[in-house]
FILO-914885 format. One record per residue (C-alpha): y, x, z; residue number from 1. Coordinates in nm, 3 decimals, decimal comma. Each point is the difference from the previous one (the first is absolute). Last residue first. Layout:
FILO-914885
Y  X  Z  NUM
...
END
This chain:
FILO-914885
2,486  -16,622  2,314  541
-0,274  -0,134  -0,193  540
-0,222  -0,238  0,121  539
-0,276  0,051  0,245  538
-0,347  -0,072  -0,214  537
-0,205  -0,190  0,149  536
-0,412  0,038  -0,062  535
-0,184  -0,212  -0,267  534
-0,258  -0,179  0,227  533
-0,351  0,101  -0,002  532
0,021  0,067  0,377  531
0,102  -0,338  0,075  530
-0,273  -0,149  -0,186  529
-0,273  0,219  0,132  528
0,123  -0,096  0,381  527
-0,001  -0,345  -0,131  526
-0,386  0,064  -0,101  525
-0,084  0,191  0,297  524
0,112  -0,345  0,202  523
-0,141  -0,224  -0,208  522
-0,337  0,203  0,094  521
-0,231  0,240  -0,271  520
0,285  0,125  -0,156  519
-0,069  0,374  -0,010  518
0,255  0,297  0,121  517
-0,178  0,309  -0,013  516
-0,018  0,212  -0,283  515
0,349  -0,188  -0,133  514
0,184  0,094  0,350  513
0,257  0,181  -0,073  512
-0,131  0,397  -0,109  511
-0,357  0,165  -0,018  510
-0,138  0,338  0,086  509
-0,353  0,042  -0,192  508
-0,307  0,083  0,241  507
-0,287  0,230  -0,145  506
-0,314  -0,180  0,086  505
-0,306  0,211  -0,089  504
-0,094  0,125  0,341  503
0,033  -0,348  0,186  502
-0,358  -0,130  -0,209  501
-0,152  -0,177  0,273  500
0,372  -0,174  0,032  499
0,092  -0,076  -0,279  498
-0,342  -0,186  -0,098  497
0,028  -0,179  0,323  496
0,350  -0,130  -0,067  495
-0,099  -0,165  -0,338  494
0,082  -0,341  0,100  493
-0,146  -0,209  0,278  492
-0,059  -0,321  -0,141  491
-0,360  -0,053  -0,056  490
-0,208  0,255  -0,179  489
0,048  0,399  -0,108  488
-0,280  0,166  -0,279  487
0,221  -0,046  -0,267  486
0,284  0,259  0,150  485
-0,272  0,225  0,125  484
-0,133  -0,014  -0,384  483
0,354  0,028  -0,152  482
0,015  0,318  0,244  481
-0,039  0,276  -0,325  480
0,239  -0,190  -0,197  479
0,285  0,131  0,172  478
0,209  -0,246  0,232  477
0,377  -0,072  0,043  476
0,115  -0,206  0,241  475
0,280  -0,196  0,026  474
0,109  -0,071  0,227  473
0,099  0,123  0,350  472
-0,098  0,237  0,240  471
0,204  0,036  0,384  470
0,094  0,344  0,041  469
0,370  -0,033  0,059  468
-0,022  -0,048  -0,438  467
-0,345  -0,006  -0,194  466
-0,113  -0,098  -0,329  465
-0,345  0,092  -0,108  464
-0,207  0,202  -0,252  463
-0,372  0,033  0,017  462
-0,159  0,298  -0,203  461
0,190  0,302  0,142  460
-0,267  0,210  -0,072  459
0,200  0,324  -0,139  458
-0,182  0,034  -0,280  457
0,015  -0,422  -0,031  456
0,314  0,005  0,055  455
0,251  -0,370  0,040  454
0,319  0,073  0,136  453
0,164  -0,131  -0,347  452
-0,175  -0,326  -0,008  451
0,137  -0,048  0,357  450
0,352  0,124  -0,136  449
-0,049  -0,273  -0,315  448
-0,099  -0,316  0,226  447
0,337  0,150  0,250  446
0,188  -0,063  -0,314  445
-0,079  -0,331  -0,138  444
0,115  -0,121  0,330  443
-0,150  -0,238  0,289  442
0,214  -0,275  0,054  441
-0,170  -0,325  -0,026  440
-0,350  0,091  0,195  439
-0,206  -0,285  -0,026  438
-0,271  0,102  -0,292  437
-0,111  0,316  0,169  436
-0,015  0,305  -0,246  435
-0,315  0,198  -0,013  434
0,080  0,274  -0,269  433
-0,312  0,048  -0,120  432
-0,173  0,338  -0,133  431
-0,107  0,251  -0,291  430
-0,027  -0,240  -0,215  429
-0,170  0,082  -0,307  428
-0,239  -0,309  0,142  427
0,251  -0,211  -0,036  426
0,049  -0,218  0,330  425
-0,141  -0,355  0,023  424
-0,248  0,066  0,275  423
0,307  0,169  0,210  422
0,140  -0,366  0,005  421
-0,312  -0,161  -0,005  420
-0,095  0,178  0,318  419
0,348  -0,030  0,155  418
-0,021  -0,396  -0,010  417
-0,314  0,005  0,198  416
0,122  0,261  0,280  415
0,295  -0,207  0,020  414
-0,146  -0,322  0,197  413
-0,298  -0,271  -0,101  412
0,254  -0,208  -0,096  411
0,053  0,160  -0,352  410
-0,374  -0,031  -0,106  409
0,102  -0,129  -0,317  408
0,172  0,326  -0,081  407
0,177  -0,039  -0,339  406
0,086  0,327  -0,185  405
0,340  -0,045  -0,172  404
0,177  0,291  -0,253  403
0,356  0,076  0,002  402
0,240  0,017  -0,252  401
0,241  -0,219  0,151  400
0,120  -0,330  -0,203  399
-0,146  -0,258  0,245  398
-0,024  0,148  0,336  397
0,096  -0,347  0,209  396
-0,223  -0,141  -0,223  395
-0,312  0,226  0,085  394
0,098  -0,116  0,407  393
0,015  -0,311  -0,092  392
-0,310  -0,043  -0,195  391
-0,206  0,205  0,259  390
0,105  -0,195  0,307  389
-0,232  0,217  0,213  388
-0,187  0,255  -0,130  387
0,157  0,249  -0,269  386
-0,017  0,358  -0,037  385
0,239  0,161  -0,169  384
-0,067  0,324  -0,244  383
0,278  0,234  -0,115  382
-0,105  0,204  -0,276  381
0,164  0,252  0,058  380
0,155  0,170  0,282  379
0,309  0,178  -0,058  378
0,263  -0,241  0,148  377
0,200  -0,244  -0,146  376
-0,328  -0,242  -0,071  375
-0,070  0,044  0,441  374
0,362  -0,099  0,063  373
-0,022  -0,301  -0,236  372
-0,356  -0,094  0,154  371
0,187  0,023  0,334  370
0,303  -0,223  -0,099  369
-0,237  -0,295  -0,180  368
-0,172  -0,046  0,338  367
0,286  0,007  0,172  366
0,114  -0,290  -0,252  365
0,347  0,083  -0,126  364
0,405  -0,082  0,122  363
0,026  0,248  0,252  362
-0,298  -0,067  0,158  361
-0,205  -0,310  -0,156  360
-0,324  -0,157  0,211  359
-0,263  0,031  -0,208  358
-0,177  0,232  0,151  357
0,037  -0,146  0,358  356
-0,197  -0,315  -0,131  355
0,150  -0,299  0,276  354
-0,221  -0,125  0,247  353
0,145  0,145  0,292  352
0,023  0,361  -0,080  351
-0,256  0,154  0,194  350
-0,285  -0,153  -0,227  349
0,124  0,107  -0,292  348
-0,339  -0,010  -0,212  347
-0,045  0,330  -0,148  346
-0,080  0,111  -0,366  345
0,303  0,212  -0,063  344
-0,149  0,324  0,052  343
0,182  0,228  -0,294  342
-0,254  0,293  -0,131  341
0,221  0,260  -0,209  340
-0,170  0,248  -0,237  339
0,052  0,401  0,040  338
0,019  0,264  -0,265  337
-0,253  0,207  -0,134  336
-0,310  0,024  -0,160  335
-0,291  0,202  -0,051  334
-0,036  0,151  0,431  333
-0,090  -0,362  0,079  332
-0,223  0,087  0,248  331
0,289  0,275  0,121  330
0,012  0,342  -0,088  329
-0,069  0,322  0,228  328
0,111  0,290  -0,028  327
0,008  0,052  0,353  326
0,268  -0,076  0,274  325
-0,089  -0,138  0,334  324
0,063  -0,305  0,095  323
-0,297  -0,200  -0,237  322
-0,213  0,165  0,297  321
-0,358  -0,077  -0,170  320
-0,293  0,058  0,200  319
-0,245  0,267  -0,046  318
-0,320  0,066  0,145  317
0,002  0,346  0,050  316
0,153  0,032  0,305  315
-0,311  0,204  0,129  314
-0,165  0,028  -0,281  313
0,169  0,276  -0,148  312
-0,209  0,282  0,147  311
-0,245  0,017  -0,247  310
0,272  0,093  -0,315  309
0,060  0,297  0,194  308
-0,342  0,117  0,022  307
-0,066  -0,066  -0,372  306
0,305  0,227  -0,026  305
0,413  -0,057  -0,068  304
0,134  0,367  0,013  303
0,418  -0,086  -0,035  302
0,112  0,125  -0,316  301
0,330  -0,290  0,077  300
-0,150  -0,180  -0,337  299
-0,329  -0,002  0,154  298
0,101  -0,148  0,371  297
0,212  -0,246  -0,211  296
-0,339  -0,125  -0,215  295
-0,222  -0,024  0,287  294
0,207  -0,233  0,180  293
0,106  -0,205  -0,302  292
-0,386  -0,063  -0,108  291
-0,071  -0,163  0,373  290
0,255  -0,281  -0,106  289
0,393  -0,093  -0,014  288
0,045  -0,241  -0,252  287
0,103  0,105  -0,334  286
-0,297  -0,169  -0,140  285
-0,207  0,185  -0,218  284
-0,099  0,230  0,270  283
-0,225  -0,283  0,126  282
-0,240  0,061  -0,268  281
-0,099  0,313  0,159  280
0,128  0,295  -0,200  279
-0,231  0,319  -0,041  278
0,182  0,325  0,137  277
-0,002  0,325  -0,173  276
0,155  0,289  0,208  275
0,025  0,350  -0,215  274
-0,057  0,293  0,135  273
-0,331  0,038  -0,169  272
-0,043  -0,367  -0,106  271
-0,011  -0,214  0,312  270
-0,127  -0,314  0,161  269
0,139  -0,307  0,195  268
-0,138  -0,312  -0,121  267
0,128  -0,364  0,120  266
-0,250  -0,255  0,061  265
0,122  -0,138  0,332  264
0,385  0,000  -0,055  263
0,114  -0,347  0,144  262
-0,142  0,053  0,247  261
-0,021  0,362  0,161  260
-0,349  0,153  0,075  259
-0,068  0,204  -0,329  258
-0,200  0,008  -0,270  257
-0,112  0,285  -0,209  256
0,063  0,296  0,164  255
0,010  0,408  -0,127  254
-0,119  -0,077  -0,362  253
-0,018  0,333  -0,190  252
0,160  0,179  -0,331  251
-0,136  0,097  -0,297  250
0,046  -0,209  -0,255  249
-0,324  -0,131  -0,014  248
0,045  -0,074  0,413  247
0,338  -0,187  -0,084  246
-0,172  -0,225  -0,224  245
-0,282  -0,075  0,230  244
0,244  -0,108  0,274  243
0,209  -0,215  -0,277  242
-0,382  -0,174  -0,157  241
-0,172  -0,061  0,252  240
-0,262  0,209  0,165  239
0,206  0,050  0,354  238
-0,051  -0,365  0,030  237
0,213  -0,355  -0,074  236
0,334  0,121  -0,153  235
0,206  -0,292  -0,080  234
-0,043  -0,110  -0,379  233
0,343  0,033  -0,264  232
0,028  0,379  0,199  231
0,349  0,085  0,122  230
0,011  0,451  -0,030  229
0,232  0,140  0,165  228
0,038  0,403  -0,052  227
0,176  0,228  0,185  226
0,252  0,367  -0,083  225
-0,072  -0,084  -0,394  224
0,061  0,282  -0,162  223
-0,145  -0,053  -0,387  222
-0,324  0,133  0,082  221
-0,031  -0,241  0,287  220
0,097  -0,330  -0,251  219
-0,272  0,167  -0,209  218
-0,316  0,052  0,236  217
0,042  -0,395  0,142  216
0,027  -0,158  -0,328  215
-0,308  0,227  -0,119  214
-0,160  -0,126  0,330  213
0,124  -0,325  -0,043  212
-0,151  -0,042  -0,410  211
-0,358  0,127  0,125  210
-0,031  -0,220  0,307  209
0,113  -0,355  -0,159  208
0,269  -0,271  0,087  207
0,205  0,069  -0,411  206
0,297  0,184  0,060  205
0,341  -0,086  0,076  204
0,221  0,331  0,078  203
0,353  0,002  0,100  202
0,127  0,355  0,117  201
0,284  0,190  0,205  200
0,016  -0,325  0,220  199
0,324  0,135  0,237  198
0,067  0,148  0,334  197
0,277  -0,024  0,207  196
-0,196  -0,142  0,322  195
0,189  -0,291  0,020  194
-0,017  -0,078  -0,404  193
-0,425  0,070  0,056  192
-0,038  -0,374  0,113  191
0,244  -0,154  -0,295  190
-0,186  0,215  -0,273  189
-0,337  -0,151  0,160  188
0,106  -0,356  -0,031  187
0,158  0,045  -0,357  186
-0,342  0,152  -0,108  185
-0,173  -0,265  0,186  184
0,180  -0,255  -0,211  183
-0,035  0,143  -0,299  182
-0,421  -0,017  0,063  181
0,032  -0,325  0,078  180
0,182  -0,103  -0,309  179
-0,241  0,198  -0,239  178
-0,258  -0,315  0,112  177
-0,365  0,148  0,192  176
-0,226  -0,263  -0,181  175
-0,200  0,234  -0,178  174
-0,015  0,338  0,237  173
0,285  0,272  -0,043  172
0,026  0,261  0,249  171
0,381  0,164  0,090  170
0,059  0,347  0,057  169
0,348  0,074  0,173  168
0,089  0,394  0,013  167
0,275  0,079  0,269  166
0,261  0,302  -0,005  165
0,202  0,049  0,299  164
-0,239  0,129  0,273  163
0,274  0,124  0,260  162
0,084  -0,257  0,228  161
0,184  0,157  0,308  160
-0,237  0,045  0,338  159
0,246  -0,115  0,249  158
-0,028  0,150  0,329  157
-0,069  -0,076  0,392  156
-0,086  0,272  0,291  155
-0,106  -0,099  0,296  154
-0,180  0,288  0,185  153
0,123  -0,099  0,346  152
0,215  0,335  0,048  151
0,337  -0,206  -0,041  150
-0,159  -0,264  0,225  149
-0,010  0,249  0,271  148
0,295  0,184  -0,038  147
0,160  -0,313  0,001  146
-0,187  -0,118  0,308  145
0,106  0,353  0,191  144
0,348  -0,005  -0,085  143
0,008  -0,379  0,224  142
0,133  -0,300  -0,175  141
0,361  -0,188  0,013  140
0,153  -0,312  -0,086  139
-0,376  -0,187  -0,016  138
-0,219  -0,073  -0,268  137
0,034  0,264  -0,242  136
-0,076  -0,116  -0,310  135
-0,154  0,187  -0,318  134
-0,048  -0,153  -0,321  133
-0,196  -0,014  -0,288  132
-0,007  -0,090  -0,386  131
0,319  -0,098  -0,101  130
0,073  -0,011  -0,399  129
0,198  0,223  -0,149  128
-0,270  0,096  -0,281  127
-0,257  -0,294  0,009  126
-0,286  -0,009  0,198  125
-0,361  -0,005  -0,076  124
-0,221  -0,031  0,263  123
-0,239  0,239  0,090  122
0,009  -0,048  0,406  121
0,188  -0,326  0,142  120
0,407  0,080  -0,002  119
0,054  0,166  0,372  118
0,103  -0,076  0,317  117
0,097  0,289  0,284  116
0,086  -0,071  0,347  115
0,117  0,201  0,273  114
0,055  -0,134  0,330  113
-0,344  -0,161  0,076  112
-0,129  0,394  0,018  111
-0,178  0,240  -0,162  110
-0,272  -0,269  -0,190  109
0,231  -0,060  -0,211  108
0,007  0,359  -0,194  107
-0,375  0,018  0,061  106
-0,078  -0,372  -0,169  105
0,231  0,139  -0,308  104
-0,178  0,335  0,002  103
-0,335  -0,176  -0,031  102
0,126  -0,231  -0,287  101
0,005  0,316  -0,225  100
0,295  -0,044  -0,213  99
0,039  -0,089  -0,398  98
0,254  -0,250  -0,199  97
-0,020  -0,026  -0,386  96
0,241  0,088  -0,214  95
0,338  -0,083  -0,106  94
0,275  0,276  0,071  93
0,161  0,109  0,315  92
-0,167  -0,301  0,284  91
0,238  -0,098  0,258  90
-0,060  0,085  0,376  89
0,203  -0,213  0,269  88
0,173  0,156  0,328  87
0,026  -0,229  0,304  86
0,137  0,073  0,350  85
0,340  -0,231  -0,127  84
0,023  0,183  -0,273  83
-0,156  0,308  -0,153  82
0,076  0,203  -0,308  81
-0,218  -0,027  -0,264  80
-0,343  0,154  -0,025  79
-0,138  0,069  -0,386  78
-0,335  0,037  -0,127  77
-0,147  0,112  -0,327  76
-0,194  0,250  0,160  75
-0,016  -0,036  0,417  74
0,231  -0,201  0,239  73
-0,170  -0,012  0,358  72
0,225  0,309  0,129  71
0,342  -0,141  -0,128  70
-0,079  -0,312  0,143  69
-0,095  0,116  0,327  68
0,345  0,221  -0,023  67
0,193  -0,333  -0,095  66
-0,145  -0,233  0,270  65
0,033  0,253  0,287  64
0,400  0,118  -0,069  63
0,052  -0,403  -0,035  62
-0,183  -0,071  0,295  61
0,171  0,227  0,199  60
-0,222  0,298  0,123  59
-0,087  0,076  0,384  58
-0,025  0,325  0,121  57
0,289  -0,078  0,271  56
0,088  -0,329  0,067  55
0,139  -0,311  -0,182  54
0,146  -0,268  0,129  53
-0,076  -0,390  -0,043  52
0,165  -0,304  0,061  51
0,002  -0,302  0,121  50
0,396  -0,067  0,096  49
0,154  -0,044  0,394  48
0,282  -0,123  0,170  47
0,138  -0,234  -0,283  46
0,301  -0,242  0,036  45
0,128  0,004  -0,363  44
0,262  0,277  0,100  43
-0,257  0,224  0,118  42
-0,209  -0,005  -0,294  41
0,297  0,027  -0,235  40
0,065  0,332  0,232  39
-0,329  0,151  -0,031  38
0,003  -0,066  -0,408  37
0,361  0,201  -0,033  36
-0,116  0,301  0,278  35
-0,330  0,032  -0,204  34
-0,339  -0,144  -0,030  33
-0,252  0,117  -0,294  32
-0,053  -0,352  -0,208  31
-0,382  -0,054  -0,035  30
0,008  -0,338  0,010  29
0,371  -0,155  -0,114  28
0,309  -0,035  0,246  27
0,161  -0,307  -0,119  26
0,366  -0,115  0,010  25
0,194  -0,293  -0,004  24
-0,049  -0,078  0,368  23
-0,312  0,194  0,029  22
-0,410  -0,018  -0,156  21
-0,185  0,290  0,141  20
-0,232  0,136  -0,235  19
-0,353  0,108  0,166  18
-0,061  0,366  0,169  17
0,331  0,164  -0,019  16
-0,059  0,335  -0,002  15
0,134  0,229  0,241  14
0,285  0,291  -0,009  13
0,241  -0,181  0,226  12
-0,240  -0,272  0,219  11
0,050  0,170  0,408  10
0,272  -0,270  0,065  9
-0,080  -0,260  -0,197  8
-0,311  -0,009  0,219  7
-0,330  0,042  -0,176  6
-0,243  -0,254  -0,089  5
-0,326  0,163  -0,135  4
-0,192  0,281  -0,144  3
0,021  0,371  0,029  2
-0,136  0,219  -0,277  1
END
């Protein structure tokens, strides 16, 4: 493939190289040239365009990107048809996804040209869902690299879930409450849902050998495809009591213990053909852990050895990505519902002496105008925080059902009055609403749409307004960064927490300027005023 400017002249039949921006016209990237795009050229002054053409036993991207893709895509794998030099592979059905990371290396390692990315190896994907691509890199590649990567040995496909029918044995201990052991059973239904399969059985047994072993031997004989057994004590040695029941029913212990954390003291073993797998006490939580990656490989029939189980340190110390989705419930996974924290604890000082909260817009206190917007929304209760003038400002809300936390410590900046804001929430919360105190026209409705973009499955756990990408308020917040929240001094606002935690942000378009517009100078304030006012109507004609 040639490479380069080329005279108008000698350009029919090439590819433009970059978009070329013309009187009212654009001629995009990858645009093939003809008579019509030659002459707009010429008429805007142009001698020459970057382009490139392409020679003999070369292979257009889009020809190279879809055969590449057809060759990498194995069971359970679909190409689609290629764009722009790329050609993406979706997963069939649910399952989980396997390749040999050698042929991967091989496929890139042919040349800089051809690229191939991938899912990481043994995830679980969804059905539809993307999980590799191929990209060509420039307009045009050689027949000899395709050939070349298409003989690579990289061959990726979806194992499909096939173990259906799960067995759940729970161990009773004094002290162990009923509720916890409902609550993993609703956590463990929620973790097989993905995979299609189902608890066939419910068994709570006494924590001893002989009554787990016959537990163990009946949920097999009625056609249990894998058994999970949560002991009420974690399993300390190959003696105690969940190995030793599954060797007096007859099967084996192939690993206690493995190098991922959380998930050190799970069990992998088997009954004849059977898998059995001994819970950690992590897999109570719906939190990703060690216990889901054995678990998916089993329910896809995948071979899951001591061996394999060895080889998971690397990466194995787990960090929560609240981005990606797993059934996974917040802190405050009981309750539901959302309280709202108002800040109207500060001190003014840009305003000249005068309290900006209780200056009136449109006839009320701002103060009095938020809290109202907050009480029409969703969000209950709705808690305001008080420093500064305290009796005026409660006055100037007398008559709202709202409740007042006093921050003594107003002056020394937000971060104090936002403690004992989120300090007062319910604890059946399952969040704040954090609404600032001086912001007159922000709308009952845009509270309720950040409420409503809220997910913990999906982990978007911080909501925010946003419009020409600047953020406004306010902000909502799960539970689960209350102690990031808490943990912030001076005057600087919970920036820092949004940003270290970017990947759970989902941004909420907002309208006017309520999310943004605060009255912290007299001249915000009669910008507030004059936006509050009842618009004109023309009069009828």
């Amino acid at each position: 493939m040639r490479f380069g400017p080329i005279p108008l002249a000698e350009a029919e039949g090439a590819i433009a190289a970059h978009s070329v921006r013309l009187n009212g016209a654009v001629i995009r990237k990858g645009t093939r040239l003809g008579a019509p795009e030659i002459a707009a050229l010429k008429a805007a002054g142009l001698s020459t365009i970057v382009a490139a053409r392409i020679e003999a036993g070369d292979v257009a991207e889009d020809a190279a990107a879809g055969r590449l893709a057809a060759a990498v895509a194995g069971e359970g794998v679909a190409a689609e048809a290629p764009f722009t030099g790329r050609a993406n592979l979706h997963a069939l059905e649910a399952g989980v996804l396997v390749f040999d990371a050698a042929g991967i290396d091989a496929f890139n390692a042919v040349d800089e040209a051809v690229t191939l990315a991938t899912l990481p190896a043994l995830q679980t994907v969804a059905q539809g869902e993307m999980v590799a691509t191929v990209k060509i890199i420039p307009f045009a590649v050689p027949e000899a690299q395709v050939a070349a990567a298409a003989a690579a040995g990289a061959r990726i496909r979806v194992a499909p879930f096939a173990r259906r029918r799960v067995a759940l044995i729970s161990t009773r201990l004094p002290g162990l409450h009923e509720k916890v052991i409902d609550k993993t059973l609703a956590i463990t239904r929620a973790r097989l849902a993905p995979a299609g399969a189902g608890v066939v059985a419910d068994l709570r047994i006494p924590h001893e050998t002989a009554a787990l072993a016959q537990a163990i031997g009946a949920v097999a004989a009625d056609g249990a495809e894998m058994i999970v057994v949560f002991g009420a004590s974690a399993i300390a040695d190959r003696r105690d009591v969940i190995p030793a029941a599954l060797a007096a029913a007859g099967g084996e212990v192939l690993r206690l213990g493995m190098p991922v954390d959380p998930g050190n003291l799970l069990l992998l073993g088997r009954l004849g053909d059977i898998p059995v797998l001994g819970a950690p006490g992590c897999a109570r939580s719906p939190k990703e852990n060690g216990f889901d990656f054995v678990l998916m490989r089993l329910l896809a029939d995948l071979p899951v050895e001591g061996a394999d189980i060895a080889r998971m340190g690397a990466g194995g110390l787990l960090k929560e990505i609240v981005s990606r989705p797993q059934p996974r419930a917040e802190p405050a996974e009981m309750g539901e519902g959302f309280a709202a924290v108002v800040l109207a604890a500060g001190r003014s000082t840009r305003m000249g002496g005068a309290n900006k909260l209780l200056e009136a817009v449109d006839g009320a206190p701002v103060i009095r105008r938020v809290a109202a917007a907050a009480l029409a929304s969703r969000a209950r209760p709705v808690i305001v925080v008080t420093g500064h003038e305290r009796e005026k400002v409660e006055q100037a809300l007398a008559g709202l059902d709202v409740a007042f936390v006093h921050n003594a410590d107003f002056a020394s900046g937000m971060a104090s009055s936002l403690r004992a804001g989120i300090g007062a929430v319910p604890e059946e919360a399952a969040g704040a609403l954090v609404v600032l105190g001086d912001m007159p026209l922000v709308a009952p409705r845009l509270m309720d749409r950040l409420m409503a973009a809220f997910s913990g499955d999906a982990g978007r756990l911080i909501a925010v307004p946003v419009a020409d990408g600047a953020r406004g308020h306010p902000v909502l917040w799960s539970r689960r960064y209350f102690p990031e929240l808490a943990a912030l001094e001076g005057d600087t606002g919970a920036r820092q927490v949004l940003a270290a935690n970017a990947a759970a942000v989902v941004e909420v378009e907002a309208e006017g300027p309520g999310a943004f517009l605060d009255v912290d100078t007299p001249e915000l304030l009669a910008a507030a005023r004059k936006a509050a006012q009842p618009k004109a109507t023309e009069p009828a004609r």
